[in-house]
N, C-alpha and C positions, 0 to 999 in steps of 0.2 A: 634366585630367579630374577630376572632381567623386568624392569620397571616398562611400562610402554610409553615410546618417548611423545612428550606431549608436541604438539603443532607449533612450529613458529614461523614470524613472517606473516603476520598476518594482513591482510589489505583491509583496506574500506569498506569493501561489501561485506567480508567476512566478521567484521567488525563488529558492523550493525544488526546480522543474523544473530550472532551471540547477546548483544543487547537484548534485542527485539523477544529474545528467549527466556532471559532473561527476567523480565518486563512482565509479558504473560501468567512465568510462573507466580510471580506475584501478584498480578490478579488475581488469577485462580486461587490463591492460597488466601489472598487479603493480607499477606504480611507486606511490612515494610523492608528499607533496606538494613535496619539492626538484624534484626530476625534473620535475612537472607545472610547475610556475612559469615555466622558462624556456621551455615549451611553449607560455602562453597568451601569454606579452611577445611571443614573434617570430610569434605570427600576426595582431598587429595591424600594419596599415601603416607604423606610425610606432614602434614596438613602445615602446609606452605601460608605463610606469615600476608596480608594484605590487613592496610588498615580503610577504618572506613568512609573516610572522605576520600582515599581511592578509587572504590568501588563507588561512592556517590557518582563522581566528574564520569568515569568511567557512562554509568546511564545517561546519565546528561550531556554525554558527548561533548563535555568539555577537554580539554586538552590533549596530548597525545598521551594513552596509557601503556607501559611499556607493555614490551610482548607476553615479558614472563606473567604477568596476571594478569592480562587475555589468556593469557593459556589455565592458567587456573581456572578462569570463568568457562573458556567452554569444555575443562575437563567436567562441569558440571551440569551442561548444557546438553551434553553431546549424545546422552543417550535419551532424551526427552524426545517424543514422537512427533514435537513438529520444529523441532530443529533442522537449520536448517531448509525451512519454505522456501517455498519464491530464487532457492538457485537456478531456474530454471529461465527465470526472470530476464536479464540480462540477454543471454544467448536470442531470445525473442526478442528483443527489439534491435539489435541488433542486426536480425536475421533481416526487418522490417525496414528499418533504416538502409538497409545495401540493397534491399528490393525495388525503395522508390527514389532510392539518391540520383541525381541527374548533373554529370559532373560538369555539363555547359551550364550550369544554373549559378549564376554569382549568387545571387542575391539565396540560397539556399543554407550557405555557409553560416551565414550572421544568423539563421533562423535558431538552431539548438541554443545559441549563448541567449537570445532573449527568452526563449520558454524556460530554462533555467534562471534566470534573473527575476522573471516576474512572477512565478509559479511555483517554484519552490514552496513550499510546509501544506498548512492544513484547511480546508474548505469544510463548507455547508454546503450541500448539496438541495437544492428546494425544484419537485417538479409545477409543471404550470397546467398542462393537462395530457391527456395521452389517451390509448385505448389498450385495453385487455381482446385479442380477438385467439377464437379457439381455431384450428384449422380448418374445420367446417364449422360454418355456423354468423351469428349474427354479433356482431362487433357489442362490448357491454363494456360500461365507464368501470374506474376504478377508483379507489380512495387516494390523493395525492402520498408519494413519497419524498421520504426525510432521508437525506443520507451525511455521512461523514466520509469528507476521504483524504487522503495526505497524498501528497507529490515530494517525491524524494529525488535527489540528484544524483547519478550513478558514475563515479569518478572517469574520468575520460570518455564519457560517453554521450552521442547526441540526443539524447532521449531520457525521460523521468520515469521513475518506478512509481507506480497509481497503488493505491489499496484503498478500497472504498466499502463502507457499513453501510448497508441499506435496513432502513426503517420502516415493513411496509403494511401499514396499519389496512387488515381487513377484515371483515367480520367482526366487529368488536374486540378485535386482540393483536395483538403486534407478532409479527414474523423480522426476525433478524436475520441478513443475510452478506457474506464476505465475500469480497471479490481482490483479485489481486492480477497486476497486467502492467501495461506501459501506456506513456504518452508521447507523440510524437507530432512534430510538427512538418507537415506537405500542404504546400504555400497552395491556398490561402487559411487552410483551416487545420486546426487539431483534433488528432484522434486518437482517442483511446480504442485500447483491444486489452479487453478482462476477461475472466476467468471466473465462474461462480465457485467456492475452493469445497462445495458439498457435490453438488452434482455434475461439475466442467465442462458447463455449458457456456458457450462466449457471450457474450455484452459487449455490443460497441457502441461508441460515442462519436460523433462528428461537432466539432464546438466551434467556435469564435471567440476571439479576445475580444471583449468588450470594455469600454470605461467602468469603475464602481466610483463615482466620488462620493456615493454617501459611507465608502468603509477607507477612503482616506484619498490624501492627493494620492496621484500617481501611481493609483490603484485600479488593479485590472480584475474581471471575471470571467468566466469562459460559461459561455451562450450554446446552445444547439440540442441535439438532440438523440434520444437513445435508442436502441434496440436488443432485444432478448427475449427468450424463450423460458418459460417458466414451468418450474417443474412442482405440482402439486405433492402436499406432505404424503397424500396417499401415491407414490408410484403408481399407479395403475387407475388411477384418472388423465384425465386428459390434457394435453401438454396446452400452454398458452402461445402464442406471438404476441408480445406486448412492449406498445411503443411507447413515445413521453416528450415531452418537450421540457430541458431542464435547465437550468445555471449554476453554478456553484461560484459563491462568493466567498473572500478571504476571511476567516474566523476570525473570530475576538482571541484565538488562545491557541497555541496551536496543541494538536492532538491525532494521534497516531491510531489511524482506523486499521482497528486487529479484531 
């Protein structure tokens, strides 16, 4: 019987989905990358040879790893249920970018290489203050939120891949919450457009670059403010509109909000 020929050719986006699957599965497991190695060898048919400062660089997105052990990794990957996220990712901003491009706009051009240059890896997320309002009803505060979120660079493209951890301490207990979307720069400001990845409910952002000199020279943050609809654990309570005033400054380290 005929082997099913595995993928090759693989590009940058496709790359980092296999990573990013990668990654996960070993959170969720708590193993390291010893433990995973002999995981991906024996789910190939013929359990294809990779040694493991390969598969290290490989996560680490160090060098170029050839194709055939990408292809081993996502023969391992590929039937995991969230394999694969966020392809959808791309085609949206994309869609975003040709909706408000303005082809007499010089000064428009240079915009995508600075929001990549300066923007690029991982932030903190800190709100300043905001309101919880119900649809009908009388506006009530809220506990500040804590987020993590990484900006990723999407090969040939004018716009960043956003994935952002919200932290949102209420009631005496924390609720975690994943969001995933794009950034894009329409002069004078930045916007995000997310994704809540449980209930797919949108989050947008409208920001500003702002100076950070206390996280380095020639260090930027991005200023402004949110919006979204919240959806309570009980379904059948009542929906929020809830706003915020927030900044997200560069991390000490960077880290990849999954």
């Amino acid at each position: 019987m005929n082997e099913p020929q595995a993928m090759t050719g693989f590009d940058a986006a496709e790359r980092e989905r296999i990573r990013r699957a990668l990654l996960r599965y070993m959170k969720e497991r708590r193993i390291g990358v010893p433990a995973l190695l002999p995981l991906i060898i024996k789910s190939h048919p013929r359990e294809m040879e990779m040694t493991l400062s390969t598969l290290q660089r490989f996560l680490k997105a160090r060098h170029q790893t050839q194709d055939h052990y990408v292809a081993l990794c996502q023969g391992f990957v590929k039937h995991l249920p969230y394999y694969g996220e966020g392809r959808d990712i791309p085609p949206l901003g994309a869609a975003l970018c040709g909706f408000f491009e303005r082809l007499d706009d010089g000064d428009a051009a240079a915009a995508p290489a600075f929001a990549i240059e300066r923007f690029v890896g991982a932030f903190e997320g800190r709100s300043r203050h905001g309101a919880m309002r119900p649809r009908v009803g009388v506006a009530r505060d809220f506990a500040p939120l804590a987020s993590h979120a990484s900006l990723a660079a999407v090969p040939g493209k004018a716009f960043l891949e956003m994935r952002e951890l919200v932290i949102d301490r209420q009631e005496g207990r924390d609720r975690r919450f994943a969001f995933d979307g794009v950034l894009l720069f329409i002069a004078p400001l930045f916007y995000a457009v997310l994704r809540n990845s449980l209930t797919r409910q949108p989050k947008v952002y409208s920001l500003e670059a702002v100076p950070a000199p206390e996280r380095g020279p020639d260090t930027y943050s991005l200023k402004g403010n949110s919006f979204e609809v919240v959806v309570p654990d009980d379904r059948k309570a009542q929906r929020f509109r809830r706003s915020a005033d927030i900044q997200f400054y560069p991390a000490a380290a960077e880290r990849l909000a999954t």
